[in-house]
LOMI-115811 format. One record per atom (N, C-alpha, C, O): x, y, z; residue number from 0; atom name. Coordinates in steps of 0.02 Angstrom, whole numbers, plus 32768, in hexadecimal, padded with zeros to 4 digits. Layout:
% residues N
c1/c2/c3/nr/atom
X/Y/Z/NUM/CA
...
END
This chain:
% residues 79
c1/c2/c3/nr/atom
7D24/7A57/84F1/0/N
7D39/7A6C/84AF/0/CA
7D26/7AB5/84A4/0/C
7CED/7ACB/84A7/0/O
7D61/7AD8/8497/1/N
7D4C/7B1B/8481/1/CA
7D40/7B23/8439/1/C
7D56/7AFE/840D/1/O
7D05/7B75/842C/2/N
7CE8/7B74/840D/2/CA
7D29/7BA3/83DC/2/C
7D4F/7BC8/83FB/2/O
7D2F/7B9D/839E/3/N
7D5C/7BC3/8380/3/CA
7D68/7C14/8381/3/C
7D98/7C3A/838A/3/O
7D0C/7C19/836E/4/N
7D1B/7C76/8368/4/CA
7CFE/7C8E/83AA/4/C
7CF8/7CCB/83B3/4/O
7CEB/7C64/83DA/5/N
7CC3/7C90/840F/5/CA
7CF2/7C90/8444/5/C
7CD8/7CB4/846E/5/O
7D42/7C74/8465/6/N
7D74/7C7A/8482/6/CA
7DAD/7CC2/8487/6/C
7DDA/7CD1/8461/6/O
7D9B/7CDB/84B4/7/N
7DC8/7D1E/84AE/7/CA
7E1D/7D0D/84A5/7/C
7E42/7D38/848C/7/O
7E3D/7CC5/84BF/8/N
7E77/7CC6/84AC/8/CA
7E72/7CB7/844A/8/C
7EA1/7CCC/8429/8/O
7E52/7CA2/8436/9/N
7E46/7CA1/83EA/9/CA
7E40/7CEE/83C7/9/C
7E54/7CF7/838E/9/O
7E2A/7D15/83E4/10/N
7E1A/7D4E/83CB/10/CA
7E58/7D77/83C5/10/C
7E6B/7D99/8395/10/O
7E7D/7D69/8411/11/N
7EC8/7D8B/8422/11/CA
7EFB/7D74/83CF/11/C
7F18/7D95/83A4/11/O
7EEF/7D31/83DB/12/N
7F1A/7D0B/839E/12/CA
7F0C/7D30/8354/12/C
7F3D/7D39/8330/12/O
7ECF/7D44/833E/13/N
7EB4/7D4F/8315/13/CA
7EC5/7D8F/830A/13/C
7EC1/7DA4/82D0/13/O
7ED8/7DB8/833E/14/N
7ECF/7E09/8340/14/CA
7F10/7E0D/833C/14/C
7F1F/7E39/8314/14/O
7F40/7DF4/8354/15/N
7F7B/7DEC/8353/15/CA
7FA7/7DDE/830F/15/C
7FDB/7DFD/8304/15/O
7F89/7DA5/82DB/16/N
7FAB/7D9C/82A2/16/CA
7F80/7DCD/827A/16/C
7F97/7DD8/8242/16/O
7F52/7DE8/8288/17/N
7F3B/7E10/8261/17/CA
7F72/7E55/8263/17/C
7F94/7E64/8231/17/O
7F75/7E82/82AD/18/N
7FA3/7EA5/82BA/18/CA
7FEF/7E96/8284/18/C
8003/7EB8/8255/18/O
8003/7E6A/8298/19/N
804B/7E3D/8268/19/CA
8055/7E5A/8218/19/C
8087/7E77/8203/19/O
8013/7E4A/81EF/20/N
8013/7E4C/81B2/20/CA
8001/7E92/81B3/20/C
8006/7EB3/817F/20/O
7FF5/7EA2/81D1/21/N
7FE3/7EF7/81C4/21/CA
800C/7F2D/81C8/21/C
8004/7F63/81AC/21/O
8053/7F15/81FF/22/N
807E/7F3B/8207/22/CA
80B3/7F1D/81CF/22/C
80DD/7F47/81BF/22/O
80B8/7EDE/81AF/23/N
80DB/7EBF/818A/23/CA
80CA/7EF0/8130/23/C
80EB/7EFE/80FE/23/O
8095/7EF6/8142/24/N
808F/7F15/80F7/24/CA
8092/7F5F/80F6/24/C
8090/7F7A/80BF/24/O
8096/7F87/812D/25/N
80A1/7FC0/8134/25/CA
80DC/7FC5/8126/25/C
80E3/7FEC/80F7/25/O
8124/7FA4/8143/26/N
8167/7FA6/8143/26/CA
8188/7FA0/8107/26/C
81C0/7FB6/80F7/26/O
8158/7F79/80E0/27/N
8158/7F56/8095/27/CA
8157/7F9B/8071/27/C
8183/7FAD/8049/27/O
811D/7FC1/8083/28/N
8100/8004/804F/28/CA
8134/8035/8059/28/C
8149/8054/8029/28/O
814A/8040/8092/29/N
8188/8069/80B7/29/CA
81B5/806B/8084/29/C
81BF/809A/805E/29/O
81D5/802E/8085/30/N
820C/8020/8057/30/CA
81FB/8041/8000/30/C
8222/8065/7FDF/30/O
81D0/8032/7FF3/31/N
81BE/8041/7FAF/31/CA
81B4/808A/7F9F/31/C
81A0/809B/7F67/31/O
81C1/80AE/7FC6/32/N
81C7/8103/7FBA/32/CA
81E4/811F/7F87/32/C
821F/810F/7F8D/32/O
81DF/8139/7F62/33/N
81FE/8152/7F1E/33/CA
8230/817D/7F46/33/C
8225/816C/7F80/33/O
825B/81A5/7F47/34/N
8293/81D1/7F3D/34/CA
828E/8203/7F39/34/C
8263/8210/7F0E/34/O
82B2/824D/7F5D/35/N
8290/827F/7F4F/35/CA
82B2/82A5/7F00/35/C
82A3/82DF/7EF3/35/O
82DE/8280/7ED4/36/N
82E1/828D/7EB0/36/CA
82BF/8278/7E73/36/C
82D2/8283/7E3A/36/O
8287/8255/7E85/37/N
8268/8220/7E56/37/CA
8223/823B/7E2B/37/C
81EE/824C/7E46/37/O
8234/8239/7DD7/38/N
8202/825F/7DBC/38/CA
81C3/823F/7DAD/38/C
81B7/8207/7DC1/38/O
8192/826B/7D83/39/N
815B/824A/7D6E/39/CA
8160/8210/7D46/39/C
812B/81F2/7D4B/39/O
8187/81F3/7D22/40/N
8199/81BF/7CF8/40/CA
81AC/8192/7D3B/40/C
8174/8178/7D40/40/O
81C3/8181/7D5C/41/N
81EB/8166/7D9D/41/CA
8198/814A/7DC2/41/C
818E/810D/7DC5/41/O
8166/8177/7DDA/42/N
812E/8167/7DEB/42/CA
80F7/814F/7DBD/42/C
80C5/8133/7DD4/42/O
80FE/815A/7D80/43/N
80D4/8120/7D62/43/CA
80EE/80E2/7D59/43/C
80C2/80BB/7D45/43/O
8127/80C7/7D5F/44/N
813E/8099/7D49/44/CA
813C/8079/7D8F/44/C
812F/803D/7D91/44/O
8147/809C/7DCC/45/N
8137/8077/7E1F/45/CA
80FE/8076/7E25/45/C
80ED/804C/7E4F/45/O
80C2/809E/7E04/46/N
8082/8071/7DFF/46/CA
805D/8042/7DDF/46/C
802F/801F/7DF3/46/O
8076/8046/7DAF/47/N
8071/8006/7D79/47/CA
8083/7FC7/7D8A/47/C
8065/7F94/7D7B/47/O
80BE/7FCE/7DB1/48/N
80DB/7F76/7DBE/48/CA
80C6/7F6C/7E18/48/C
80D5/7F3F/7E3E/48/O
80A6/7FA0/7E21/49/N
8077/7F89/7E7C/49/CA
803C/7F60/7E6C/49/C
8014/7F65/7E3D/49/O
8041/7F35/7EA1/50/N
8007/7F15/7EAD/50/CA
7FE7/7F06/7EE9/50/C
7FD9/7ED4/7F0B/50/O
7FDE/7F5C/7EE9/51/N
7FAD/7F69/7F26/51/CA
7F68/7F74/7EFC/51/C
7F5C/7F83/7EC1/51/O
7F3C/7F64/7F3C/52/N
7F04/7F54/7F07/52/CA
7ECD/7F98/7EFB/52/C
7E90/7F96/7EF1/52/O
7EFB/7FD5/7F01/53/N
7ECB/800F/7EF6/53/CA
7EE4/8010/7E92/53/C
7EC9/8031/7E65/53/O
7F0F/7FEC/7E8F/54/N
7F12/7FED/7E51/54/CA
7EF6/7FAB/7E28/54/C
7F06/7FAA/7DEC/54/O
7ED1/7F77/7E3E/55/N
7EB3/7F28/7E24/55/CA
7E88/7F5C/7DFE/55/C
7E79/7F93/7E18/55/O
7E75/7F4A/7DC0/56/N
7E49/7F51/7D9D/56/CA
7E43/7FA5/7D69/56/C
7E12/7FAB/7D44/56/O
7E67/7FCB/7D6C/57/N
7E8C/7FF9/7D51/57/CA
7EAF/8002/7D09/57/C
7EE9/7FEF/7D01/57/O
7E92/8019/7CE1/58/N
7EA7/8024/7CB3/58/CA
7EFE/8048/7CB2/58/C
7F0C/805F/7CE9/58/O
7F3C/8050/7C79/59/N
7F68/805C/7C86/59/CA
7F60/80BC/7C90/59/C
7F7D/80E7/7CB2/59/O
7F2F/80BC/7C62/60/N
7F1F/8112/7C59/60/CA
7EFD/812B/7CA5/60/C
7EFA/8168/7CA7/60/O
7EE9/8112/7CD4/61/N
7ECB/8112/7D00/61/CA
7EF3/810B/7D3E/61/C
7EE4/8128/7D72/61/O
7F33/80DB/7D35/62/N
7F68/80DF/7D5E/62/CA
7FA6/8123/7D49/62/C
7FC8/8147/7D6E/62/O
7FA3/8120/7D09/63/N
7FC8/8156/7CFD/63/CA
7FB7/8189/7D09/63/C
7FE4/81B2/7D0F/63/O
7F69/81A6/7D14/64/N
7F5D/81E5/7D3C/64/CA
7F62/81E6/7D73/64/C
7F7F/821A/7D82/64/O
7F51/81B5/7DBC/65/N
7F67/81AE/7DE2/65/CA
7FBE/81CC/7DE8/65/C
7FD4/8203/7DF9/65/O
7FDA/8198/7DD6/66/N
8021/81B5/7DD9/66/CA
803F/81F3/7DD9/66/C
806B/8208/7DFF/66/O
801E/8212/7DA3/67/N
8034/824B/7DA2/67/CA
8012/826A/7DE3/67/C
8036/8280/7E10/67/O
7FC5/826B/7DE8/68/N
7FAC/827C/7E22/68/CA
7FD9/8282/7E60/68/C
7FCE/82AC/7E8B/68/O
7FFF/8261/7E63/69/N
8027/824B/7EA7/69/CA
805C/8270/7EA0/69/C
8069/82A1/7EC4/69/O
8082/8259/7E6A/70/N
80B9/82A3/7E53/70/CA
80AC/82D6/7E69/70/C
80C8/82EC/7E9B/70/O
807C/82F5/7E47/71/N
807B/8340/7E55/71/CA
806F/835A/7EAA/71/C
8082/838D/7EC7/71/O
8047/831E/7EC4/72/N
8032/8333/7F05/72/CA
806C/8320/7F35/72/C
8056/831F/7F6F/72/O
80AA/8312/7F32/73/N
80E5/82FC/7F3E/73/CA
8100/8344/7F37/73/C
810C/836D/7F64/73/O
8107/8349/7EEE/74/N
812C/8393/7EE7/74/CA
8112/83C9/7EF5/74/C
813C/83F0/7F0C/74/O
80DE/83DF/7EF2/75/N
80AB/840F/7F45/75/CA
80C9/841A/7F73/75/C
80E9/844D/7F7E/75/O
80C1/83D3/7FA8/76/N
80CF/83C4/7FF3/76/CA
811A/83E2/7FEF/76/C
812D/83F0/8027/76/O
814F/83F2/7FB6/77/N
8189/83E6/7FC0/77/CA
81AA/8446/7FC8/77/C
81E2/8458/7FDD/77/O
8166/847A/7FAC/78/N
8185/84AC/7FBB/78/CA
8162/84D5/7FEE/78/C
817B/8509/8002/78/O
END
């Protein structure tokens, strides 16, 4: 009888669906890219309805600086 966590084919399995969900939610975030015509009103409202969890526990005034935060550093990178 093998032991659950001390089997290197268990670990493969483990490292593997881990890999899975990791590239699964990357492809996920991909998709969710705002637009390069997309304003500051446009990014608070795509952070408000995320539920990624840099935003769990966040006040709306707190996401709304964020947002903009991101705006502007968007429109920077852009000239």
């Amino acid at each position: 009888m093998k032991a659950k966590n001390t089997d290197w084919e268990g670990r493969a399995t483990l490292s593997r669906n881990t890999r899975k969900a990791f590239w699964k939610s990357f492809k996920k975030q991909k998709k969710e890219e705002l637009g390069p015509n997309a304003d500051a009103g446009d990014y608070v409202d795509d952070f408000r309805k995320s539920d990624a969890p840099q935003f769990k526990g966040k006040s709306d005034k707190k996401i709304q600086k964020m947002a903009i935060a991101a705006f502007l550093s968007k429109k920077e990178k852009k000239k």
